[in-house]
N, C-alpha and C positions, 0 to 999 in steps of 0.2 A: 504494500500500500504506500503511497507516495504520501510526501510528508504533508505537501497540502490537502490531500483526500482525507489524514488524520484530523488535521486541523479539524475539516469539515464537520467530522463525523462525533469531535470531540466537544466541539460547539452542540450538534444536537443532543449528546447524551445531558450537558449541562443545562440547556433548557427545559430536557422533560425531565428531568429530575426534581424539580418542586411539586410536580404533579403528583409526587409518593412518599409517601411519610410512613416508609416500613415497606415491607414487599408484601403485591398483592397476591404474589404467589404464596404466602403464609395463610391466605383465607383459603376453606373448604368446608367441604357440604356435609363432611362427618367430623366436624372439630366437637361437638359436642356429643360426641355418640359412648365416650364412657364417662363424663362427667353430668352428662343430664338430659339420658335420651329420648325423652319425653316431652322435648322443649318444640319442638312445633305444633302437637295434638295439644298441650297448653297453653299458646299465645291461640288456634283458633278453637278451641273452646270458649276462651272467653270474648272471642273476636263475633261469635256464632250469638250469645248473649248478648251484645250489644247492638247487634242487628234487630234483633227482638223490638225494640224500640227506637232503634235510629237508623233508616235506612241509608243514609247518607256518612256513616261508619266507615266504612268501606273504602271508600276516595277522599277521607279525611285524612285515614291511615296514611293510604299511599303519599300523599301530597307532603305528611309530615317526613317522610325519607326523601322524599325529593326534596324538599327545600334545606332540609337538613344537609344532603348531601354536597350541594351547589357552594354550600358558606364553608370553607377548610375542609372539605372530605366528609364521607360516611362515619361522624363522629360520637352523635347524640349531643352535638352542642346548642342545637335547637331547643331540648328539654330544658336546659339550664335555667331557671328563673333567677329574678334579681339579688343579690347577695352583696356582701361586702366588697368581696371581688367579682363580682358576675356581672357585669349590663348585658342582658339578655336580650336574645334575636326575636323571642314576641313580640317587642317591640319596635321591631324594622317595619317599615311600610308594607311589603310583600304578607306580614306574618300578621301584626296589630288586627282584632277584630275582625279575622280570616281562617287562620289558623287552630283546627279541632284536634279533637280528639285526647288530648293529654291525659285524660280520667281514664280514657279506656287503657292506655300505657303503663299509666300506675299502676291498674287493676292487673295488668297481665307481667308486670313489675315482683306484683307482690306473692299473685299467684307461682311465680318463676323461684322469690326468696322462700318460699315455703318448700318447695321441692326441692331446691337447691342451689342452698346460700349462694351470695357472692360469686357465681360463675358463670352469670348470661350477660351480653354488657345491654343497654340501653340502646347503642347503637346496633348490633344485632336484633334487638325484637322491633324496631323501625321498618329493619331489611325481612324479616320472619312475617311481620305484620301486612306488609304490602303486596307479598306473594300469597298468603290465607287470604285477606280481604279481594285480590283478582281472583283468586281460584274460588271460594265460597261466591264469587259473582257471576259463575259459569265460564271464564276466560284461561286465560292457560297455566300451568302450574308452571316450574320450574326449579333446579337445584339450587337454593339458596345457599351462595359461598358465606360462609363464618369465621368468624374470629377475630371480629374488630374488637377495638379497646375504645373505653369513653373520653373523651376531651375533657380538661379540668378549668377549659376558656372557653369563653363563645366571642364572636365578631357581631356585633349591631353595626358597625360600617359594612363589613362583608356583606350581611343578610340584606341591606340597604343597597349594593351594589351589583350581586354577584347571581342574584334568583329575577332570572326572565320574567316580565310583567305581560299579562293579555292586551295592553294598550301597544306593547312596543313593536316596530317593523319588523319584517322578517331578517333581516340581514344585522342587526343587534343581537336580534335571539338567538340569530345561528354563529354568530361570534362569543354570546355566552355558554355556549354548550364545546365550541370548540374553546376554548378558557379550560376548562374542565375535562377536555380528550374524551369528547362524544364527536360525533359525525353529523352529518346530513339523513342517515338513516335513523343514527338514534333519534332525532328533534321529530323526524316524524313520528314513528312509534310509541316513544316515548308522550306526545301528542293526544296518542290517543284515547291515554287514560280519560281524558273529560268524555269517553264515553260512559261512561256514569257519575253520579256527584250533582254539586250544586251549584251555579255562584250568583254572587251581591250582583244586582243592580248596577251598582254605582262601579261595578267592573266593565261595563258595555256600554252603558248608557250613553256614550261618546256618539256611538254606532247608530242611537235611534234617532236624536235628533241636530245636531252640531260637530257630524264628522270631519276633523282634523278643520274645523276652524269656517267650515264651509256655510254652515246654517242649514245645512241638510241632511239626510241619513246619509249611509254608510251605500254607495252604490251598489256595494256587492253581495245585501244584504236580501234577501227572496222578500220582495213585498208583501206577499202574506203570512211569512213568521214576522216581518217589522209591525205589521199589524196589530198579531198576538200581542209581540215585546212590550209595543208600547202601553197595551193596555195592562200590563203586566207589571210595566217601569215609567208610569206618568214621570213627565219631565220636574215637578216637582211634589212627588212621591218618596216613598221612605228607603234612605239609598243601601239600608242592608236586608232589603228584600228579595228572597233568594230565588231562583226559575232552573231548571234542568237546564245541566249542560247538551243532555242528547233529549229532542222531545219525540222523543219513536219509545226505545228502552230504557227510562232512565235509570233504573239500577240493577241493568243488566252488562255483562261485561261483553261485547259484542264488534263487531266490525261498521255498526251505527253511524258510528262519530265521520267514517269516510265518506258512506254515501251521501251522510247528510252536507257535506263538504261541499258536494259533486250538486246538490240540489239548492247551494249556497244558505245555508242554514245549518252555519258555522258559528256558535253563542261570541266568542270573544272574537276581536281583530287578530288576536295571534293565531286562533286558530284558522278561521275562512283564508287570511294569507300564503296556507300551505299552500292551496289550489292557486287562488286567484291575484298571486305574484308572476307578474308576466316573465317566462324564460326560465324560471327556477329549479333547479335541480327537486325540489321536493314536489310537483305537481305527477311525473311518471310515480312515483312511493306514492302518494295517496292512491292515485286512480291502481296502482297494484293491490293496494291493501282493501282498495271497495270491493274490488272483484275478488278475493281469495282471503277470507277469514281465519283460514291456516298459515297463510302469507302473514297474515299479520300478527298472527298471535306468534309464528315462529319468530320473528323480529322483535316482538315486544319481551318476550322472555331473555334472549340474547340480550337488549337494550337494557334492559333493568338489571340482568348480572355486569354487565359496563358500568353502568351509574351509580351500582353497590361498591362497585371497585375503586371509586374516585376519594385514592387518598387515604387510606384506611389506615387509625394507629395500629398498630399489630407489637405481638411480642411482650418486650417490657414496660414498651410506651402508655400514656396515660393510666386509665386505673379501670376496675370495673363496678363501677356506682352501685351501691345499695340502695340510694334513691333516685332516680334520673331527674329529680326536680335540682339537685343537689351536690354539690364536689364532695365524697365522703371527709368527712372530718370536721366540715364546715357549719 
């Protein structure tokens, strides 16, 4: 190898190297098989009760490992609440009066310390949590890698910069996902979790009537869902009023989210964009993933072991919480 081909080669290793805080070859799908192997039939057991009364559990879940993921790695640094040393990512724009589920965490926290102190971290049952809550929603299973460790810091500037907003262009979002060494394939699939779930009003509301500054809808918006929308999301109506992200299945985990893409009755800007960005690499991915529900679910399983791998402490690093609200000792 010539010495400037080192050069080259020795520039890229130093770049992607912030991207891993430990090796992700230290995660696997049996790290917990003699010290607690029990730990999936107990986060969806109790994932199964909380369904009971909140159908919307499910892609609260997942959402809290996604945004978790995005701010320093698959950490559990999202769970952290306010402490002496803690400014917590709740508190970031993306997360503030958005962000569920933490009770049912707890609960599958506690249920986890009762069977077996001190040896699941917080950030594992995020990654545990989001694969039970797709797969109890008919969608696809897959081997969830194991063996991250919890973070004993959170980032409120991170979580403020780092988690893709449904208002933002496509070419921002696809630059925060490559940030974090995802692709053009993961941003779609990864996308199409809002095939089930819910969101606020005041997350689209741009789209029904004052798109991008214009004084009028969102053009690429099917005028008989804007219809619905707005009766739905009066323009001064209550802005955490929530509507299905998919309105065919909504809390079903399905290939929905594309066709309804394809039919432009796509809930957020970020999402109708995948389609209806002139030239863009992601418009053949969607219209693949309408047509073949296998297609997509086999990329959505792939894409979520990528975005579980982003960063992970592994090893001796950080610690494994007794309380994920909490840095033990604190």
């Amino acid at each position: 190898m010539s010495p400037r081909l080192l050069l080259v080669v020795a520039a890229l290793v130093m770049a992607v190297a912030p991207l891993f805080r430990g090796s992700n070859g230290q995660l696997n799908a049996t790290f917990y098989a003699g010290t607690c192997p029990n730990v999936s039939s107990i986060v969806g057991g109790v994932i199964q009760t909380a369904l009971q009364s909140d159908a919307r559990i499910g892609a609260s879940l997942i959402r809290l490992h996604f945004h978790d993921c995005f701010v320093n790695g698959c950490d559990g640094s999202l769970l952290l609440d306010n402490s002496s040393s803690i400014v917590t990512e709740k508190d970031a724009a993306p997360n503030v009066n958005s962000t569920r589920g933490f009770n049912v965490v707890d609960n599958i926290k506690t249920a986890l310390e009762s069977a077996c102190p001190g040896v699941v971290s917080c950030a594992d049952i995020l990654a545990i949590s989001a694969e039970a809550s797709v797969s109890l929603a008919g969608g696809p299973t897959w081997n969830v890698l194991l063996g991250r460790r919890d973070s004993t810091t959170a980032s409120l500037s991170g979580a403020n910069t780092a988690i893709p907003a449904p208002t933002e262009g496509l070419a921002n979002i696809t630059a925060k996902f490559a940030a974090v060494g995802l692709n053009i394939t993961d941003l779609v699939a990864l996308s199409g979790a809002h095939t089930f779930g819910r969101a606020q009003c005041r997350l689209f509301i741009n789209r029904l009537y004052n798109f991008s500054g214009t004084g009028n809808p969102d053009p690429t918006l099917n005028t008989t869902y804007l219809a619905t929308l707005q009766q739905t999301c009066p323009q001064n109506g209550t802005p955490t009023t929530v509507t299905n992200l998919d309105p065919t299945t909504p809390d079903t985990f399905d290939s929905n989210y594309f066709t309804n893409l394809q039919s432009n009755t796509g809930l957020l800007q970020s999402d109708q964009e995948l389609l209806s960005t002139s030239g863009s690499a992601t418009i053949a991915i969607v219209n693949s993933f309408a047509s073949s529900q296998t297609t997509f679910f086999q990329s959505f399983a792939a894409s979520m072991i990528n975005m579980g791998n982003i960063s992970p402490l592994t090893g001796t690093s950080g610690e494994i919480r007794t309380d994920c609200k909490k840095v033990n000792g604190s």
